[in-house]
C-alpha positions, 0 to 999 in steps of 0.5 A: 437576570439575563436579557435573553431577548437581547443576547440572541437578537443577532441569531436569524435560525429559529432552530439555533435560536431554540438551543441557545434558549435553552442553554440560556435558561440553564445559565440563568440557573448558574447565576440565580442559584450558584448551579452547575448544569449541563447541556445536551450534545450539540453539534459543532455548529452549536457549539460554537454558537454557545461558546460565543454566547457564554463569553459575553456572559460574566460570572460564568465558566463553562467547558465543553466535552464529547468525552474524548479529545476528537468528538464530533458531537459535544455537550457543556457544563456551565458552573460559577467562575469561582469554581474550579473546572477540574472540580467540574465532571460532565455527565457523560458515559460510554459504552461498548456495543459488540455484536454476536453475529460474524455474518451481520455488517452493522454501520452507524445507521444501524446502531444510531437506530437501535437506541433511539428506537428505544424511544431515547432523543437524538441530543442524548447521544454523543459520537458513535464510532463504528469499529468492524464488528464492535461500537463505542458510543457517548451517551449522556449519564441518566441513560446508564442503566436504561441501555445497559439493561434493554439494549439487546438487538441493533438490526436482526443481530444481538448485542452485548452491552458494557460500560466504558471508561472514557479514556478507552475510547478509540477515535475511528479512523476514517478512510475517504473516497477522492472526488476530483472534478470541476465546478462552474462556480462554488454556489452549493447547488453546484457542489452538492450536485457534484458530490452526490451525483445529483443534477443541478436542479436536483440539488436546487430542490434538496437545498429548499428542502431543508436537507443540507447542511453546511458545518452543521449549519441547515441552508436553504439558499442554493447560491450560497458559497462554500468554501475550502474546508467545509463540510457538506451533508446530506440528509440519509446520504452523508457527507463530503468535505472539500478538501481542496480547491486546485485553480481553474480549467482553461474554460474558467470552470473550478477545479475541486477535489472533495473527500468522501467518507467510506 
């Protein structure tokens, strides 16, 4: 039996504390009874979590998947090690969502909002990516039939809805917005308010109210320091990614270039 006490003792967030509770429970389920069990989606933050909990583990093996190579957002499958892990499918699916309307703009939100409007959790749904008129997105499998047959409006528009194959997914391509500009130190607070055109201490205020988050990981403290190559979200405004940090201005202020999403 696991001692799970001892296996996250070194986990400080109660909410990554949670998660990886849970994917503990299902590893327990591997070694008592010779399962196979799979996880919810996790974010990459998760993911990285759980990959480094798992490997202090022995007699189990797991692979990770979001049903293509480039997912985001990505689930596991934990078996025995004398398994083979191509003998191992993950219980995932996908499907094509494509509007009917050629005057309806859907985005992420939109489409994100249809289905858990149909009363389904965030951690069942994998990536959603948007292409023009059309949305492919990776569901777990015990929701095939339930969105293939009750999904029929996202927003005021109606859908048509069919299966994917998971190699018919297509990676968006994603366009950015540069943001050159300077900072007077890397403290979050101090990005974060150059990056949403926010003032500092609005920034400040966003951070301690549990909106932002750092590779998916929530912060709370504004001194934090980010570095070149995070990513940086904010609840219901996006992301930016520091893409570049370029020196110093002769008044010792950072130079930063961030990309935006569009």
């Amino acid at each position: 039996m696991l001692d799970k006490e001892k296996l996250l003792e070194h986990v400080q967030e109660q909410t990554l504390k949670d998660v990886m509770l849970k994917i503990l429970d299902k590893a327990d389920g591997v070694l008592k009874r010779h399962d196979v069990k799979s996880t919810d989606f996790l974010t990459p933050y998760e993911t990285k979590a759980a990959c480094d909990l798992l490997n202090g583990i022995q007699d189990i093996k797991y692979i990770v998947t979001g049903g293509y190579e480039e997912a985001e957002r990505k689930a596991m499958v934990l078996f025995p090690d004398y398994l083979d892990e191509y003998t191992v499918d993950a219980p995932i699916v996908a499907f094509e969502i494509k509007s009917t309307s050629q005057f309806e703009h859907l985005d992420h939100r939109d489409y994100l909002g249809a289905i858990l409007g149909m009363g389904l959790k965030r951690e069942k749904i994998g990536d959603i990516i948007v292409h023009n008129n059309t949305c492919q997105v990776v569901v777990n499998s015990s929701l095939k039939d339930y969105i293939l047959y009750n999904l029929s409006k996202v927003g005021n528009a109606s859908v048509k809805v069919k299966e994917l194959k998971l190699d018919e997914i297509t990676p968006s391509q994603i366009e950015y917005k540069q943001i050159n500009g300077n900072v007077a130190s890397l403290r979050l607070d101090a990005v974060l308010s150059l990056a949403f055109k926010v003032s500092r201490t609005e920034a400040q205020s966003l951070i301690s109210k549990e909106r932002v988050s750092v590779n998916w990981m929530q912060v709370t403290k504004s001194s934090y320091e980010v570095m070149e190559k995070d990513i940086i979200s904010l609840k219901g405004k996006g992301r930016v990614i520091i893409a570049s940090i370029e020196g110093k201005t002769k008044s010792e202020r950072i130079l930063i270039k961030l990309h935006k999403p569009i």
